[in-house]
C-alpha positions in Angstrom: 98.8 24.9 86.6 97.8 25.4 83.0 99.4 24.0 79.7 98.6 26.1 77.1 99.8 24.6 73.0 100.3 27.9 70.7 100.9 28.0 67.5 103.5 31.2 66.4 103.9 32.3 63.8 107.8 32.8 62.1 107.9 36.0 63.5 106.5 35.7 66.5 108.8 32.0 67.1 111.7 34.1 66.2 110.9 36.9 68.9 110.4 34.6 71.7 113.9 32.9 70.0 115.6 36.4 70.9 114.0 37.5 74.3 115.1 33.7 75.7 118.6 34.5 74.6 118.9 37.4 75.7 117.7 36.6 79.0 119.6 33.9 79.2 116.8 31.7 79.6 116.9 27.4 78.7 113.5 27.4 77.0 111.1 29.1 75.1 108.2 28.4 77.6 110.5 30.4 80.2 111.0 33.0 77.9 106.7 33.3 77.2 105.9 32.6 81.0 108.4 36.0 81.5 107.1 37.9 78.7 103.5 37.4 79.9 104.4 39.4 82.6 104.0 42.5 80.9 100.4 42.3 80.5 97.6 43.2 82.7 94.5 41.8 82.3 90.6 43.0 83.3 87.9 40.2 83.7 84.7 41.8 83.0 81.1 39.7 82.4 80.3 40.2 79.1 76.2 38.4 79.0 75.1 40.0 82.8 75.1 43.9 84.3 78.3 44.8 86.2 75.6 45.1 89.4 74.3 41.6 89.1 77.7 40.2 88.6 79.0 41.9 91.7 75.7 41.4 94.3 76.5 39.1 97.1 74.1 35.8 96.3 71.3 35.0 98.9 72.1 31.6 100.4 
């Protein structure tokens, strides 16, 4: 598990105001932890080639 602090903005505060009532949901973290949801994500190495990052090491 993970805690995570953000800081929103008004506008974003107030979305995640609406999308928890409107799905009925008790807090804001359940309302973020649903909305996340609608992201994919890609993990990619950014400092070493695709082909290193991917070779089985030698043990």
């Amino acid at each position: 598990m993970v805690k995570i602090q953000i800081d929103l903005s008004h506008e974003e505060d107030t979305i995640v105001e609406i999308y928890k009532l409107a799905h009925d949901l008790r807090t804001k973290e359940e309302a973020i932890k649903l909305m996340v949801k609608f992201f994919k994500a890609r993990i990619e190495p950014e400092k070493l080639p695709k082909k290193e990052y991917f070779k089985p090491k030698n043990k």
